[in-house]
C-alpha positions in Angstrom: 14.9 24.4 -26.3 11.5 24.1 -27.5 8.7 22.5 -26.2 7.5 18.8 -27.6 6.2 17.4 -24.4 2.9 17.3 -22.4 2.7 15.8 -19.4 -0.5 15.6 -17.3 -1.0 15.3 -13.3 -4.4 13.3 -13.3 -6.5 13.7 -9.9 -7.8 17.1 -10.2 -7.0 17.8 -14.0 -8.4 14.7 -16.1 -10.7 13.4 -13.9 -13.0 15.4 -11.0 -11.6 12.8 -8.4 -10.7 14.9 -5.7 -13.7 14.5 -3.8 -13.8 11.3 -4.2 -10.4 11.2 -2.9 -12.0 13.0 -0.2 -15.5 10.5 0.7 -12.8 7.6 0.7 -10.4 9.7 3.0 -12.7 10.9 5.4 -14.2 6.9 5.5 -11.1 5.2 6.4 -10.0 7.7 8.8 -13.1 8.5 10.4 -13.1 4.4 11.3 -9.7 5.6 13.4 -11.1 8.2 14.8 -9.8 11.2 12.8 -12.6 13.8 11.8 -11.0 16.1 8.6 -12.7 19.1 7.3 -12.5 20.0 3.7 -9.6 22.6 4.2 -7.3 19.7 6.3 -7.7 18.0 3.0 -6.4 20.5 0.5 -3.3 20.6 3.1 -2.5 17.3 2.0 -3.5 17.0 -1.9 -0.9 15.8 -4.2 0.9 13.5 -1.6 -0.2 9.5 -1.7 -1.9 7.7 -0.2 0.2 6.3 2.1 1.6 9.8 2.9 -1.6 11.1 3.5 -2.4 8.3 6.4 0.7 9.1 7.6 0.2 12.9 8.0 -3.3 12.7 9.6 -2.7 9.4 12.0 0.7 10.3 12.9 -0.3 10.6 16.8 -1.9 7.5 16.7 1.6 5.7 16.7 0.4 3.5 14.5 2.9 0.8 12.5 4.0 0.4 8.9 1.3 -2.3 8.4 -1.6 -0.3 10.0 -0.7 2.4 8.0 -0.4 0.8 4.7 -3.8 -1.0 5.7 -5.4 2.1 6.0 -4.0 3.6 2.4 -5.2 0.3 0.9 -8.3 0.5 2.1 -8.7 4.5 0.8 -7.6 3.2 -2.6 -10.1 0.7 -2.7 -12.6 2.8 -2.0 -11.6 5.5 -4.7 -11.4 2.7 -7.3 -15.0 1.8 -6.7 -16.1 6.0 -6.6 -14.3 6.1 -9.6 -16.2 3.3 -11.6 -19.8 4.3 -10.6 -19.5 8.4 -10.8 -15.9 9.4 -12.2 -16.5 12.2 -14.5 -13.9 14.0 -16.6 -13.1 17.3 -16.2 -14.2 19.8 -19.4 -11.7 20.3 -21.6 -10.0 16.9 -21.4 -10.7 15.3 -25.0 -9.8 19.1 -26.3 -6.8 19.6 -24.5 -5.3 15.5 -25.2 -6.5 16.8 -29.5 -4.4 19.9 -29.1 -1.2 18.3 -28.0 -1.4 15.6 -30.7 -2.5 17.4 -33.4 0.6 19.5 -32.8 3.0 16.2 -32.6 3.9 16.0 -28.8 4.5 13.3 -26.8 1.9 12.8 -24.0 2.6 11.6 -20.4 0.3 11.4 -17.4 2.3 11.7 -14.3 0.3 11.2 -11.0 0.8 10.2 -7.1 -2.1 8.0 -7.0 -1.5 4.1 -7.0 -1.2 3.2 -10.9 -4.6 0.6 -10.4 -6.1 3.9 -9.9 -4.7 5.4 -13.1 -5.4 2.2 -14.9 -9.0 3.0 -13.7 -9.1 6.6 -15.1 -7.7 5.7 -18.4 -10.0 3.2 -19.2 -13.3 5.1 -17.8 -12.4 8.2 -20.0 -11.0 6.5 -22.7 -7.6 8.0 -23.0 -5.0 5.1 -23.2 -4.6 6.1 -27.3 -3.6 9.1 -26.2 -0.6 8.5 -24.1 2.5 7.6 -24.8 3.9 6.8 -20.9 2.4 6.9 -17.4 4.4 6.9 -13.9 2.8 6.6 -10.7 4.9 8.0 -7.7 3.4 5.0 -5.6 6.5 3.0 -5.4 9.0 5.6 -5.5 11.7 6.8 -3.0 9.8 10.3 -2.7 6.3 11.7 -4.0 5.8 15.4 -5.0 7.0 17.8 -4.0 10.0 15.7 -5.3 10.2 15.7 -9.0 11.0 11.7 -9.3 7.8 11.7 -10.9 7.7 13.9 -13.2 11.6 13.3 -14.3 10.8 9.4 -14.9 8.0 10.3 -16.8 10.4 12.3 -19.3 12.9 10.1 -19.2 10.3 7.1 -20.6 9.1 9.8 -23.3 12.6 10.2 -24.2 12.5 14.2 -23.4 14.5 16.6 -21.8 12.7 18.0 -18.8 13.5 21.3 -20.5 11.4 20.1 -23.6 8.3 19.4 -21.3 5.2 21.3 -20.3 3.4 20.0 -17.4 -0.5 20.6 -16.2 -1.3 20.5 -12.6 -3.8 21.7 -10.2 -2.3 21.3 -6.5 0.7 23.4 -5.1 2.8 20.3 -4.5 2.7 19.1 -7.5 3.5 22.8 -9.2 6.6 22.6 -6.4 7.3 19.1 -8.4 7.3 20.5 -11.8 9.2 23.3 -11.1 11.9 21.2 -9.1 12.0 18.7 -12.0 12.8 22.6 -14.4 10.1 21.7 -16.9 7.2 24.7 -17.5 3.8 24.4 -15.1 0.7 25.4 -15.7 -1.7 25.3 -13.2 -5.6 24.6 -13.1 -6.5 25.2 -9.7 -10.0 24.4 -7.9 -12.1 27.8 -8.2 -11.9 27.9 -3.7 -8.3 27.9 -4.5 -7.8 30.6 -7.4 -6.3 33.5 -5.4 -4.0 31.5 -3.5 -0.7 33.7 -3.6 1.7 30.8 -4.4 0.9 29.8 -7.9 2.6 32.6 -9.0 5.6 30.3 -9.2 3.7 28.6 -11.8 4.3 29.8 -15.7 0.7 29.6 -16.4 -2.1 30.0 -14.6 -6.2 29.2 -16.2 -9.4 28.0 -14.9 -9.9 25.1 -17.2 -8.3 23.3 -19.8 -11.0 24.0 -22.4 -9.4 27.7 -21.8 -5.9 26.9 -23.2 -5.1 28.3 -26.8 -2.4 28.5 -29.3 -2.1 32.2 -27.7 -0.9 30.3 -24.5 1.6 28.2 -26.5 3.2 31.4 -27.6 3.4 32.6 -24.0 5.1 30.1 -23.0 
């Protein structure tokens, strides 16, 4: 079946977020009493928010309202990184001309909250590009489950074997593959050698790097 779909993870890919992701993190948990280092965060990239709380307070026995508190508060605080230093990510305006020059559908598909996509899309300007957007906030399951990824085909009117998928963290590669759509991967230079994106079907540093060559590849 070929390929007529693109759909984008965000944090990470479009937008250099991540450490904002990270300042807001390290805030809100640090006011608990949790201290993370910079590899305890990669451990949990590509889960929401509110799994994230929930991973690193866990022995704090905290309840569902503390919890979703503290998420709510890391979201806030991303929204306002976002606004006064989000960047995009080289390649982004490039990689969004390819697709539609070519005539595929475009979906962004991310775990963040979808008032933090809304953010993202109008700082970079990209809403004329898309053609849906699903946020695994209010879902059953986040990535590594694929709920994400298969909603977001289903809205483009796609077969998940019709769609190629860009991410940059290894849960959400575990999603894309789960959901049997093709994955490539843009991972953080720290993270380049890691052993497991070789499950991935493409692997480059940035998306400025893709090329019709790739296409073929695939």
């Amino acid at each position: 079946m070929d390929l007529n779909t693109v759909i984008f993870d965000m944090d990470g890919v479009l937008i250099d977020s991540e450490p904002l992701w990270g300042e807001a993190g390290y805030e809100v948990l640090a006011y608990y009493g949790k201290k993370l280092t910079p590899a305890d965060f990669t451990q949990t990239r590509g889960l929401r928010t509110i799994e994230f709380v929930s991973w690193w307070l866990q022995d704090f026995n905290f309840d569902e309202t503390e919890l979703e508190k503290a998420a709510n508060q890391i979201v806030d605080g991303v929204v306002r990184r976002i606004n006064l230093k989000g960047k995009a990510l080289p390649g982004i305006e490039y990689i969004l001309d390819f697709f539609r020059q070519r005539g595929f559908k475009i979906g962004l598909a991310t775990s963040s909250p979808m008032r933090v996509a809304d953010t993202v899309i109008n700082l970079l300007g990209i809403g004329k590009y898309l053609d849906a957007k699903t946020s695994a906030e209010k879902m059953h399951f986040g990535k590594p489950h694929p709920q994400v990824y298969l909603d977001c085909a289903a809205e483009l009117k796609s077969s998940p074997l019709q769609c190629l998928c860009f991410e940059d963290s290894i849960n959400g590669m575990i999603a894309v593959k789960a959901a049997r759509m093709k994955c490539i991967v843009v991972p953080t230079y720290t993270e380049q050698k890691d052993d497991r994106w070789s499950i991935a079907d493409l692997k480059i540093s940035s998306l400025q790097n893709f090329s019709e060559l790739h296409m073929n590849l695939l």
